[in-house]
DRENLOVO-963440 format. One record per atom (N, C-alpha, C, CB): y, z, x; residue in one letter. Coordinates in steps of 0.02 Angstrom, whole numbers, plus 50000, padded with zeros to 5 digits. Glycine has a CB too. Layout:
BEGIN
YZXA;...
***
This chain:
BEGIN
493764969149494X;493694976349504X;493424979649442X;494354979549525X;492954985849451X;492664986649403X;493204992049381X;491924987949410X;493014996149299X;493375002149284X;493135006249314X;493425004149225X;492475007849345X;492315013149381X;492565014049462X;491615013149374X;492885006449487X;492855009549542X;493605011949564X;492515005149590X;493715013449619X;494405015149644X;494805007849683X;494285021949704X;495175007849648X;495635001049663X;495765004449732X;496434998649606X;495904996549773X;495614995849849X;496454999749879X;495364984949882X;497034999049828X;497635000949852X;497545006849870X;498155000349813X;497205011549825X;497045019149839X;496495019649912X;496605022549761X;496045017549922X;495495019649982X;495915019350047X;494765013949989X;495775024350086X;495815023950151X;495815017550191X;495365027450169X;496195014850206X;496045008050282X;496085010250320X;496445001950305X;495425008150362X;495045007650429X;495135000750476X;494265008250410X;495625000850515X;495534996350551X;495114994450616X;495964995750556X;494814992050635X;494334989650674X;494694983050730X;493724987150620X;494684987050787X;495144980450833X;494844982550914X;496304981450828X;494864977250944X;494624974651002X;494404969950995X;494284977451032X;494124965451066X;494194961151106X;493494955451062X;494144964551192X;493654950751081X;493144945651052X;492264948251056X;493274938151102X;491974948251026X;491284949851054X;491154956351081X;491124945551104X;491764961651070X;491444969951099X;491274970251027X;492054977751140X;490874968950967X;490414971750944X;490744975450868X;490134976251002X;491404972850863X;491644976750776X;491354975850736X;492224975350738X;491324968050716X;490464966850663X;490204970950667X;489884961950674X;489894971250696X;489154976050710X;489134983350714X;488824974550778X;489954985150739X;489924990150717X;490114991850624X;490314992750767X;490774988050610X;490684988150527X;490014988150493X;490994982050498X;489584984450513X;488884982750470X;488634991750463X;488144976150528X;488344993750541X;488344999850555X;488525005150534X;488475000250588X;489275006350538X;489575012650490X;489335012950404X;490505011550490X;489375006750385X;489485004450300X;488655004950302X;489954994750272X;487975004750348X;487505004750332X;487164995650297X;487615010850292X;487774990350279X;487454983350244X;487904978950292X;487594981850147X;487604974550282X;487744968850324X;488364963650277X;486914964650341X;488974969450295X;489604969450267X;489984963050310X;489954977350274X;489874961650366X;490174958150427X;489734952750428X;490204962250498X;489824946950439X;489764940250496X;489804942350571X;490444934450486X;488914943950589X;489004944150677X;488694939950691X;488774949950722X;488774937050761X;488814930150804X;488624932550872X;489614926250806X;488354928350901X;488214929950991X;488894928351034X;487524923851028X;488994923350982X;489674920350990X;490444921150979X;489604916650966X;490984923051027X;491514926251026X;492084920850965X;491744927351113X;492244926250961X;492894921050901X;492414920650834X;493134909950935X;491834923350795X;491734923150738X;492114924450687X;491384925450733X;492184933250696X;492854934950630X;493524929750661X;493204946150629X;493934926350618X;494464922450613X;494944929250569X;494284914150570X;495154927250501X;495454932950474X;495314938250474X;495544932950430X;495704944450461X;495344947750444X;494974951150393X;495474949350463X;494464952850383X;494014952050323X;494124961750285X;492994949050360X;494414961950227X;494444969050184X;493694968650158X;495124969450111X;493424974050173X;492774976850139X;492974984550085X;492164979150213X;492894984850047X;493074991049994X;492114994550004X;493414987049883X;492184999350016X;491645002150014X;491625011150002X;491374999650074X;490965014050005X;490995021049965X;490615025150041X;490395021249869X;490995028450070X;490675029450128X;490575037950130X;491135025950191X;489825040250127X;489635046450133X;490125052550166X;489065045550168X;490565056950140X;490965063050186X;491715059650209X;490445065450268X;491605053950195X;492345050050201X;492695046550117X;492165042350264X;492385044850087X;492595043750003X;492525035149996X;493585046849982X;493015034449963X;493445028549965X;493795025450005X;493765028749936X;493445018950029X;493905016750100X;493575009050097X;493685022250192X;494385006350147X;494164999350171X;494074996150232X;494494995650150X;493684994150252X;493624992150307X;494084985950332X;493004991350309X;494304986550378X;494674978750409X;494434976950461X;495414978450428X;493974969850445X;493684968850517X;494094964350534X;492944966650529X;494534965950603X;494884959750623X;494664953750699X;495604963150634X;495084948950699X;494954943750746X;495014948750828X;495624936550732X;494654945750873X;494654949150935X;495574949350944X;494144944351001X;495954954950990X;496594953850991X;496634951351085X;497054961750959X;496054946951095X;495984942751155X;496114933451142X;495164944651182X;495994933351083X;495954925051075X;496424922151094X;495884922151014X;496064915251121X;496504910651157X;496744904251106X;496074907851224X;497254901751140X;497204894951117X;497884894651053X;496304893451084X;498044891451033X;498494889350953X;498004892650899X;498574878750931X;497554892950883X;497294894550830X;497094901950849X;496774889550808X;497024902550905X;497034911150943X;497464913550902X;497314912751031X;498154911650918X;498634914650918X;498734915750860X;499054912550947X;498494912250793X;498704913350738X;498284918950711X;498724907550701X;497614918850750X;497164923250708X;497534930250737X;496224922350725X;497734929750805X;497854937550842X;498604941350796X;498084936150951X;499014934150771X;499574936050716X;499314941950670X;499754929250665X;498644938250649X;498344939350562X;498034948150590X;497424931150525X;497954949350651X;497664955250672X;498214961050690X;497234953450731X;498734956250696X;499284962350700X;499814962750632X;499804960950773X;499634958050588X;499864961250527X;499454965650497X;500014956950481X;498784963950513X;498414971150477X;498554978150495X;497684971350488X;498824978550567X;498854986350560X;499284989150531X;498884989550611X;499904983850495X;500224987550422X;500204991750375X;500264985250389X;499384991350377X;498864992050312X;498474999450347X;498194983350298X;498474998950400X;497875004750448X;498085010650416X;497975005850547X;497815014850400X;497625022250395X;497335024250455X;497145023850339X;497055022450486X;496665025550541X;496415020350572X;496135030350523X;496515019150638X;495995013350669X;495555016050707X;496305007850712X;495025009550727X;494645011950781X;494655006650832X;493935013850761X;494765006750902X;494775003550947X;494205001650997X;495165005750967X;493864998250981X;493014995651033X;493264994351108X;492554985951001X;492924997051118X;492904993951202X;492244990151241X;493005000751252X;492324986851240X;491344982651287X;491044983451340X;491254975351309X;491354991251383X;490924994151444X;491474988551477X;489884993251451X;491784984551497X;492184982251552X;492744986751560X;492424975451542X;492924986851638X;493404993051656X;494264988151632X;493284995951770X;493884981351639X;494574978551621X;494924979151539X;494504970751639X;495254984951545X;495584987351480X;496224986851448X;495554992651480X;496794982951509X;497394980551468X;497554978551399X;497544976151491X;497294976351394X;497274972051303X;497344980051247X;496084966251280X;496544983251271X;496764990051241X;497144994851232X;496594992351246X;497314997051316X;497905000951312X;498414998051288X;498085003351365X;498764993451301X;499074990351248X;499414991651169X;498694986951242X;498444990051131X;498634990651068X;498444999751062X;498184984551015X;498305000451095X;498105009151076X;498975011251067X;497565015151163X;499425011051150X;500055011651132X;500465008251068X;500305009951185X;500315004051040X;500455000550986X;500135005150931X;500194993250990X;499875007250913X;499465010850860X;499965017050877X;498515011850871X;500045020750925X;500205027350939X;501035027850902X;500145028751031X;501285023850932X;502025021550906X;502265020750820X;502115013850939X;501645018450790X;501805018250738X;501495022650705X;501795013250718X;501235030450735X;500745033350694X;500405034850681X;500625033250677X;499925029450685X;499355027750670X;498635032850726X;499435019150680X;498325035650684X;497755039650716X;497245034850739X;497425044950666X;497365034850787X;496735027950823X;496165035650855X;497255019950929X;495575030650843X;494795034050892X;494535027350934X;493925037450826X;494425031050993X;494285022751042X;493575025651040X;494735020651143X;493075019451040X;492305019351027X;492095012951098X;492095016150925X;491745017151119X;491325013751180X;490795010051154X;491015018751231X;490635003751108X;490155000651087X;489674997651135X;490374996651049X;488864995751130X;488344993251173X;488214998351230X;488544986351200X;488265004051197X;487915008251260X;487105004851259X;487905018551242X;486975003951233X;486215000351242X;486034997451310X;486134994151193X;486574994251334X;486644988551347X;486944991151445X;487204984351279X;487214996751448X;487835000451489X;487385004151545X;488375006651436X;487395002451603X;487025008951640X;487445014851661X;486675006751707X;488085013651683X;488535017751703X;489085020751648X;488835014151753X;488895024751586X;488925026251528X;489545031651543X;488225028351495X;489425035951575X;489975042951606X;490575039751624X;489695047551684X;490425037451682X;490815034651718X;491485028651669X;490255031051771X;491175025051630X;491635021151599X;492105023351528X;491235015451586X;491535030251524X;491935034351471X;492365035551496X;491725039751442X;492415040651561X;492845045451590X;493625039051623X;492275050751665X;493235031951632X;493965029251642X;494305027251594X;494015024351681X;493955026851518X;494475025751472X;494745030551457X;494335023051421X;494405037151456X;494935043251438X;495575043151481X;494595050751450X;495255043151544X;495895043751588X;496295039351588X;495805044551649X;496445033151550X;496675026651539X;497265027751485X;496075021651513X;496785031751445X;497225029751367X;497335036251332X;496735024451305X;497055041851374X;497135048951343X;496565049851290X;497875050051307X;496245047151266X;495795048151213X;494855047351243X;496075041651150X;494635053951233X;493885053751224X;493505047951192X;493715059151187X;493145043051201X;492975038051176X;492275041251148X;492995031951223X;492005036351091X;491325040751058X;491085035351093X;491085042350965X;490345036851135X;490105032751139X;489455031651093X;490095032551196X;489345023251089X;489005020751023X;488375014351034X;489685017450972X;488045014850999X;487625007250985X;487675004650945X;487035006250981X;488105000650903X;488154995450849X;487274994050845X;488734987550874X;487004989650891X;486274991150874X;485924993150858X;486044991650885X;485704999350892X;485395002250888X;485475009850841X;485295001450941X;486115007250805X;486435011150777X;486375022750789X;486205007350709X;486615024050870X;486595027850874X;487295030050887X;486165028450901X;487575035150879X;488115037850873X;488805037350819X;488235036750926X;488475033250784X;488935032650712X;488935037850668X;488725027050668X;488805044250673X;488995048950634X;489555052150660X;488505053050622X;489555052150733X;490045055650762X;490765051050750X;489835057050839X;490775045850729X;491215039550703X;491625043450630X;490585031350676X;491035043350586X;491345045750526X;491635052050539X;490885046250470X;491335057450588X;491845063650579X;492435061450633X;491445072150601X;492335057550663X;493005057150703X;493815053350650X;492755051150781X;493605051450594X;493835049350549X;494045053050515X;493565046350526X;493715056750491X;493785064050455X;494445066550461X;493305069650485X;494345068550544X;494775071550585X;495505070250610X;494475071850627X;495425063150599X;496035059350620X;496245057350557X;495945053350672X;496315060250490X;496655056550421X;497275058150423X;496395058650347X;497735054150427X;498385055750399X;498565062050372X;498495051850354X;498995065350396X;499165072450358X;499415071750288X;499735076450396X;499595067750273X;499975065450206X;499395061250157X;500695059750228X;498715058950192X;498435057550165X;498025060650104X;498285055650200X;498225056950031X;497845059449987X;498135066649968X;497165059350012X;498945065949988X;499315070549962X;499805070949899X;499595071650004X;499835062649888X;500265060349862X;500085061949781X;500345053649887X;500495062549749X;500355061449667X;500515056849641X;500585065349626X;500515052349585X;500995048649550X;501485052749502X;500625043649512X;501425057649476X;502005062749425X;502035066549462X;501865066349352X;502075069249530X;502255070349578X;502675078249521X;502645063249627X;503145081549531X;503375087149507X;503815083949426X;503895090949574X;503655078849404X;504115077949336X;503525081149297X;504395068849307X;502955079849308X;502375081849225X;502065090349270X;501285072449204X;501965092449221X;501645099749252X;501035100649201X;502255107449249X;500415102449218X;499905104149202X;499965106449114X;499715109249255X;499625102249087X;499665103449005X;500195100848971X;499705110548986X;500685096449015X;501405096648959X;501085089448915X;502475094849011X;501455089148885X;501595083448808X;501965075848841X;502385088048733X;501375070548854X;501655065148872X;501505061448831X;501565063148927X;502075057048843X;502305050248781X;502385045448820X;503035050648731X;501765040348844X;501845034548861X;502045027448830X;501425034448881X;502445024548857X;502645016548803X;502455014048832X;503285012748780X;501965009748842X;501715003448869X;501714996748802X;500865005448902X;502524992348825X;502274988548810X;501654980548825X;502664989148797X;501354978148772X;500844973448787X;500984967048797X;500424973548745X;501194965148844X;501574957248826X;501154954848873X;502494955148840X;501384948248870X;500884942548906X;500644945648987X;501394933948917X;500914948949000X;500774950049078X;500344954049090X;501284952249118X;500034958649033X;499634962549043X;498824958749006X;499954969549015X;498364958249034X;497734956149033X;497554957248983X;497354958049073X;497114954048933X;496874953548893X;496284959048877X;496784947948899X;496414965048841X;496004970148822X;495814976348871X;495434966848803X;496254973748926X;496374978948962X;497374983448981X;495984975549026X;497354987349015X;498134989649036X;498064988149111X;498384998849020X;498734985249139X;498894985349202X;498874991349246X;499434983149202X;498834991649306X;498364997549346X;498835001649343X;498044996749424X;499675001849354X;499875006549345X;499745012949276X;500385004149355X;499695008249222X;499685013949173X;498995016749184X;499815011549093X;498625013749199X;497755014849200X;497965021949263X;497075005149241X;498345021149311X;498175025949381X;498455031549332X;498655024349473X;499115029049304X;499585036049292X;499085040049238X;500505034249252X;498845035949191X;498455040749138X;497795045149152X;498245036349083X;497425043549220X;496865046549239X;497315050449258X;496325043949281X;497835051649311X;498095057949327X;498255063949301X;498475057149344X;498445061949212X;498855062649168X;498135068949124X;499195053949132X;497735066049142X;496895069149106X;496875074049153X;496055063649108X;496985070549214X;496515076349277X;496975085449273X;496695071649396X;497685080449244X;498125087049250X;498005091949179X;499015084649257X;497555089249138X;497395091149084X;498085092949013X;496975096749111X;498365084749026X;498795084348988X;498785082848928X;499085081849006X;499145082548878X;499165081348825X;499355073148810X;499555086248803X;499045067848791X;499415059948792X;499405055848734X;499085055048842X;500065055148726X;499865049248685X;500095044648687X;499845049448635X;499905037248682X;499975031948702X;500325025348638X;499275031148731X;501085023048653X;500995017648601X;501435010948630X;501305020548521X;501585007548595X;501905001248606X;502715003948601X;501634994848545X;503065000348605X;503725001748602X;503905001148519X;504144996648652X;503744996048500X;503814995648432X;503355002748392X;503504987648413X;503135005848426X;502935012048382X;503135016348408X;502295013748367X;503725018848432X;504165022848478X;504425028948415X;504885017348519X;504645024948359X;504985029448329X;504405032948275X;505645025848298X;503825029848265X;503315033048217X;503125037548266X;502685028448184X;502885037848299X;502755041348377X;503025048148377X;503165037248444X;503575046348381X;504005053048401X;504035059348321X;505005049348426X;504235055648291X;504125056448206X;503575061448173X;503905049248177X;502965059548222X;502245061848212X;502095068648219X;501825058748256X;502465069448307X;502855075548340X;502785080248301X;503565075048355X;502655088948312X;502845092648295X;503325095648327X;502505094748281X;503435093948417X;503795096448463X;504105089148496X;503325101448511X;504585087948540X;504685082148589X;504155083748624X;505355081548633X;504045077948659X;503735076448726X;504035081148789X;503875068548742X;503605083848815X;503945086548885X;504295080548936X;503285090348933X;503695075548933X;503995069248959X;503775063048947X;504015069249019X;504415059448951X;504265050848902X;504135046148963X;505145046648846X;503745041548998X;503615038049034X;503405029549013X;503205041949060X;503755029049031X;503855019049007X;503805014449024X;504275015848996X;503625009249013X;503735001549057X;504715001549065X;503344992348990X;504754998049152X;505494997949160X;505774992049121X;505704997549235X;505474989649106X;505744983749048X;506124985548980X;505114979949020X;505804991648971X;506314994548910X;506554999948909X;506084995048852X;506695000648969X;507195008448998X;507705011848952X;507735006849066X;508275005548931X;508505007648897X;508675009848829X;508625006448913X;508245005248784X;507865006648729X;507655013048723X;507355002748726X;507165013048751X;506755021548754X;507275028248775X;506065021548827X;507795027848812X;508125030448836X;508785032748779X;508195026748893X;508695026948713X;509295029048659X;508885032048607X;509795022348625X;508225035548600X;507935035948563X;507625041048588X;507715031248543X;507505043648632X;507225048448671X;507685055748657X;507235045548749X;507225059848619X;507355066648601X;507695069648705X;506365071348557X;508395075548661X;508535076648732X;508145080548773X;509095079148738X;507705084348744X;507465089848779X;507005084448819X;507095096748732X;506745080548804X;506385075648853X;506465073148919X;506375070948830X;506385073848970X;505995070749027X;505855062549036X;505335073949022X;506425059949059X;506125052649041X;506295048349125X;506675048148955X;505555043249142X;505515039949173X;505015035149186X;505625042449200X;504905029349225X;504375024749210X;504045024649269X;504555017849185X;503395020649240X;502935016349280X;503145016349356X;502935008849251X;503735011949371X;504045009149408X;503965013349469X;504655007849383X;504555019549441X;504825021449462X;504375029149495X;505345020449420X;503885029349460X;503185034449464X;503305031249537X;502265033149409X;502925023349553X;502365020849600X;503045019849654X;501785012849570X;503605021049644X;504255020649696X;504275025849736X;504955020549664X;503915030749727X;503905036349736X;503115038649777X;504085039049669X;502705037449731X;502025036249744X;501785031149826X;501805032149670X;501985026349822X;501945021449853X;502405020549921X;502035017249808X;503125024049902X;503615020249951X;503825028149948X;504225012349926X;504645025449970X;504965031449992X;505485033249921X;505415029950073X;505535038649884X;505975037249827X;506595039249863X;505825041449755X;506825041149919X;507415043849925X;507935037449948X;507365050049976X;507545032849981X;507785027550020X;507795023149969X;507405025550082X;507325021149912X;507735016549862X;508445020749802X;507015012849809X;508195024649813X;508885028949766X;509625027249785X;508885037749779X;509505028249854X;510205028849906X;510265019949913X;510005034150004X;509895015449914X;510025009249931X;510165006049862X;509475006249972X;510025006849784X;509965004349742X;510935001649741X;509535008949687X;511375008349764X;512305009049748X;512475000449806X;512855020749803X;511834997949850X;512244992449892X;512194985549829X;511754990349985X;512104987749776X;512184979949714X;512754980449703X;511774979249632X;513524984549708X;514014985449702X;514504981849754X;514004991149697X;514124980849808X;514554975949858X;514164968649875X;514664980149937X;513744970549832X;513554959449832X;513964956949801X;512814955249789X;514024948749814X;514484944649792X;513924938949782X;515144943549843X;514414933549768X;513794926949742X;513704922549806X;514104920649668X;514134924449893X;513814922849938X;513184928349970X;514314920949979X;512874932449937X;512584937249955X;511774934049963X;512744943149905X;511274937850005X;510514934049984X;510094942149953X;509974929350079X;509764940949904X;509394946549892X;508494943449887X;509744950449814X;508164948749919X;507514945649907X;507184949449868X;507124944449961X;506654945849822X;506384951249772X;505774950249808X;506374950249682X;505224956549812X;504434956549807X;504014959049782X;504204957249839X;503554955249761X;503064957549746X;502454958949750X;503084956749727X;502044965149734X;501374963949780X;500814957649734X;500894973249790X;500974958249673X;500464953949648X;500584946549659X;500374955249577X;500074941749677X;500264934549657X;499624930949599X;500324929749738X;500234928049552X;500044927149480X;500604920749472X;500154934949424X;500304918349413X;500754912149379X;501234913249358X;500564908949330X;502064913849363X;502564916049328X;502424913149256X;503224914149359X;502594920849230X;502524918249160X;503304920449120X;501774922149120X;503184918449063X;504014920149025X;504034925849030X;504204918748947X;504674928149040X;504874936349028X;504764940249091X;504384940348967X;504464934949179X;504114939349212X;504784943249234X;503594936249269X;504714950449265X;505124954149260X;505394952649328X;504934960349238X;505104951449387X;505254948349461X;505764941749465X;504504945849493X;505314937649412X;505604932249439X;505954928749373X;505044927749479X;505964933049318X;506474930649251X;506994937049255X;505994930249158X;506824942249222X;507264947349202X;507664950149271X;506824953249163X;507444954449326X;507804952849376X;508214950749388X;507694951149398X;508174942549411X;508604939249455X;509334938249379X;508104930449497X;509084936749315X;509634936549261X;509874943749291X;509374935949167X;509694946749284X;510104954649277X;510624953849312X;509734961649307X;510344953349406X;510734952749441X;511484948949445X;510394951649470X;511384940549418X;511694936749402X;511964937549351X;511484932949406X;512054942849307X;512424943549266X;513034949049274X;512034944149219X;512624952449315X;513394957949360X;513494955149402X;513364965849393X;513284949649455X;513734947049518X;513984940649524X;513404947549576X;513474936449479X;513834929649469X;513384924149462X;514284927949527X;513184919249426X;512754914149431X;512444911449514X;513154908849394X;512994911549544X;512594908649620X;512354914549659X;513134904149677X;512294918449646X;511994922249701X;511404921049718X;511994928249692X;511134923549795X;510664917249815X;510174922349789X;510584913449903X;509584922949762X;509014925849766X;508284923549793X;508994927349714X;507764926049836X;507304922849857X;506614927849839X;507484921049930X;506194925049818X;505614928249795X;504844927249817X;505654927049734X;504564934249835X;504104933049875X;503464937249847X;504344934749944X;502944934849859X;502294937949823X;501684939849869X;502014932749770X;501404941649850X;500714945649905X;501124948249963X;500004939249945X;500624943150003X;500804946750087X;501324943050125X;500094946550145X;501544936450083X;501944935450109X;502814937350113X;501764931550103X;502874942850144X;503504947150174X;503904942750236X;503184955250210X;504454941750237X;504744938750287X;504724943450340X;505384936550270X;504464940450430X;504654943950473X;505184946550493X;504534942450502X;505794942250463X;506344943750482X;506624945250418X;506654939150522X;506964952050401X;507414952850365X;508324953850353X;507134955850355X;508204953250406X;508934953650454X;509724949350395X;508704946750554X;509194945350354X;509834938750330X;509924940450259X;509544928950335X;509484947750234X;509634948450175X;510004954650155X;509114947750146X;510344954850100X;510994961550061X;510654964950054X;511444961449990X;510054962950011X;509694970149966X;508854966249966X;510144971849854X;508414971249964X;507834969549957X;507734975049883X;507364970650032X;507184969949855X;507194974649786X;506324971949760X;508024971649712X;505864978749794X;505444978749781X;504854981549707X;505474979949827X;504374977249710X;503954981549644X;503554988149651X;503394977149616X;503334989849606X;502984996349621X;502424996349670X;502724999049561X;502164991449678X;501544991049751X;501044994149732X;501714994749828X;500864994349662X;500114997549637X;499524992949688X;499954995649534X;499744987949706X;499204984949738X;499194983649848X;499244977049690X;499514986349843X;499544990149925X;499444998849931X;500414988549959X;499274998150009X;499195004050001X;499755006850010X;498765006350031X;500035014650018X;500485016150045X;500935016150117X;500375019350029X;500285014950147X;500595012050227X;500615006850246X;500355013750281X;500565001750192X;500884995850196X;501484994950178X;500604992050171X;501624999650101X;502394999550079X;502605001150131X;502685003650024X;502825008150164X;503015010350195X;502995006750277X;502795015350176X;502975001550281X;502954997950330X;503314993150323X;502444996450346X;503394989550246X;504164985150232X;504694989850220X;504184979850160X;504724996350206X;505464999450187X;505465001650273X;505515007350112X;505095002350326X;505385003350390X;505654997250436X;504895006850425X;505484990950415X;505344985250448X;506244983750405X;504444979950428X;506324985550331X;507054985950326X;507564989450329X;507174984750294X;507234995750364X;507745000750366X;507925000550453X;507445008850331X;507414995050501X;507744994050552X;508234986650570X;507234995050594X;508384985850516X;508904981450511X;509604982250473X;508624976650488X;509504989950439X;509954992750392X;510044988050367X;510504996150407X;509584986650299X;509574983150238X;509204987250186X;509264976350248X;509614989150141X;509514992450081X;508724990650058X;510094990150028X;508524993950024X;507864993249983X;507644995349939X;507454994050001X;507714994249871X;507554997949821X;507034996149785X;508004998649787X;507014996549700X;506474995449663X;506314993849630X;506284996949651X;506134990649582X;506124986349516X;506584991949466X;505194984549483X;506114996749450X;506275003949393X;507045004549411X;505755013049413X;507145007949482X;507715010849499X;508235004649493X;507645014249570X;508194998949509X;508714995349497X;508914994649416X;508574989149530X;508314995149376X;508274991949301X;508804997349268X;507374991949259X;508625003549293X;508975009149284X;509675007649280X;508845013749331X;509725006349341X;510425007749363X;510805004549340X;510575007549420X;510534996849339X;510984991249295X;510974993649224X;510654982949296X;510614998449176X;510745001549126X;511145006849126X;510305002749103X;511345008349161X;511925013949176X;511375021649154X;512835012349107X;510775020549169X;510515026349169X;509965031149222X;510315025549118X;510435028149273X;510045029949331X;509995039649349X;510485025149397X;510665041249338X;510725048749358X;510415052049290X;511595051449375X;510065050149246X;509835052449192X;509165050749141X;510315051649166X;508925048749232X;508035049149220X;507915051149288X;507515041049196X;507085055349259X;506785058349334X;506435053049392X;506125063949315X;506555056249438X;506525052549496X;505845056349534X;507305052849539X;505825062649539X;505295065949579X;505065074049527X;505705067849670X;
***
């Protein structure tokens, strides 16, 4: 990813779903204008589904998801039609193709599936090219599924503008509402970031959280300055005033937290993108269930990144010690990275997630619902780090 562009967690997802061969390729290629997609004459081409990050005219930043037909047959059908219904995790907005056949089960279907969770679906009548009875098959999907269908030519690429404003139109209300300093920093105040540099952070660059929080931090036309932990106390020293607010890696919460002028404002990274990303109220309230684990208990940690554990990693070193040091050497812990999330969460105490700089938000928000319908706690890297420092009620949260 370059520094100029917008990390793919931030853009809009577009999901793209229907039936083998009604034409999503072709329509992705179409909307995006490049031959972004693998199209085929032949049904069953897209297998996974394929993320395109692209810059799309009156719509911004967005990704495309072209997925497998949600018709495929067979064992290997079935796995791809899996891989198509974990993507709508990820959907911001879908769009639903239809191929001019009146036979539409499959759709209504997932349209009701989309509706249920949310999700602003636009159903698109693709290959009008192709369609003689064009009215007529509109007017039975409306009356089918409740929704006006655009009708379109992936081909001949006509009616794809009316695509992008139907997009427009259907964004999430919450979309692109969110802040990361959300009400702790206010326009102009005095921030004091600690980022420390240890092995986990890339070589001559900062990890995306500090990178997101500090463009915000400009846009709000703040005041920043930036050091290591080990320059915490020259830092402050330098000061003619405290910091309005001190913001940190959760790794040294408490450090920063015994050294931190009072008039200060103090909270991290973490705990920003807990907020940013997920729900902060629901890991706050779930962080108090580490008080009734025991060492027959299971806790799962996740994470969005997958990388080489390295020393010190905070998931899968500092963590799980923490834990095991207030509940007991055996407690079971299980640890999980990227996308792989257990379907079932049903068998675990506590889930204790990372900040998810690298999902979008309606993906987080799709594991804290997937555990909050099993009433299983869920919290956060920051908020737990906190808490096991006994300084949870005495850093900002929102």
């Amino acid at each position: 990813m370059s520094l100029n562009n917008t990390p793919r967690s931030n853009r809009l997802h577009i999901g793209i779903y229907g039936k083998r061969n009604s034409g999503k390729s072709s329509l992705v290629n179409a909307i995006t204008g490049t031959e972004t997609a693998l199209v085929s004459d032949y049904a069953g081409t897209t297998t996974d589904p394929v993320y395109k990050a692209m810059e799309i005219y009156g719509i911004g930043p967005c990704v495309f998801i072209d997925t497998a037909g949600f018709d495929d047959e067979g064992e290997i059908g079935a796995l791809r039609v899996k891989k198509t219904k974990e993507a709508v995790s990820r959907t911001d907005v879908a769009l639903v193709v239809f191929d001019g056949s009146k036979d539409i089960e499959k759709e209504k279907e997932w349209i009701e599936t989309l509706k249920k969770k949310g999700i602003p679906t636009v159903a698109v009548l693709n290959k009008s090219d192709l369609l003689n009875d064009i009215e007529d098959i509109s007017n039975y999907i409306e009356k089918e599924t409740g929704i006006e269908p655009i009708v379109v030519s992936a081909k001949e690429k006509s009616g794809i503008e009316q695509i992008r404003g139907a997009i427009l139109r259907n964004l999430p209300e919450d979309y692109d509402a969110q802040s990361i300093t959300g009400g702790i920093v206010k326009n102009g105040d005095l921030v004091l970031l600690v980022m420390p540099q240890d092995i986990q952070a890339p070589k001559g660059r900062l990890i995306l959280p500090q990178v997101q929080t500090l463009r915000e931090l400009l846009d709000k036309k703040c005041l920043v300055l930036s050091v290591t932990t080990d320059q915490l106390d020259r830092a402050l020293e330098s000061l003619a005033q405290p910091p309005d607010v001190i913001i940190t890696d959760s790794q040294v919460f408490k450090t920063v937290y015994e050294k931190k002028p009072k008039e200060s404002k103090l909270t991290s990274f973490s705990v920003l993108f807990a907020g940013y990303k997920g729900d902060i109220e629901y890991f706050t309230e779930s962080v108090a269930a580490i008080e009734n684990l025991t060492e027959d208990s299971r806790v799962l940690i996740a994470e969005a990144c997958t990388h080489v554990p390295l020393s010190e990693d905070i998931g899968r070193e500092q963590l799980p010690r923490l834990l095991r040091q207030k509940i007991g050497e055996n407690l079971k812990i299980d640890i999980v990275s990227g996308p792989n999330f257990p379907g079932d969460v049903s068998s675990y105490d506590l889930i204790i997630h990372c900040g998810g700089c690298m999902f979008n938000r309606k993906y987080v928000l799709s594991r804290i619902e997937k555990a909050a319908e099993h009433n299983i706690p869920m919290t956060n890297y920051g908020i737990v780090i906190a808490y096991l420092s006994g300084i949870l009620d005495k850093i900002s949260i929102n």
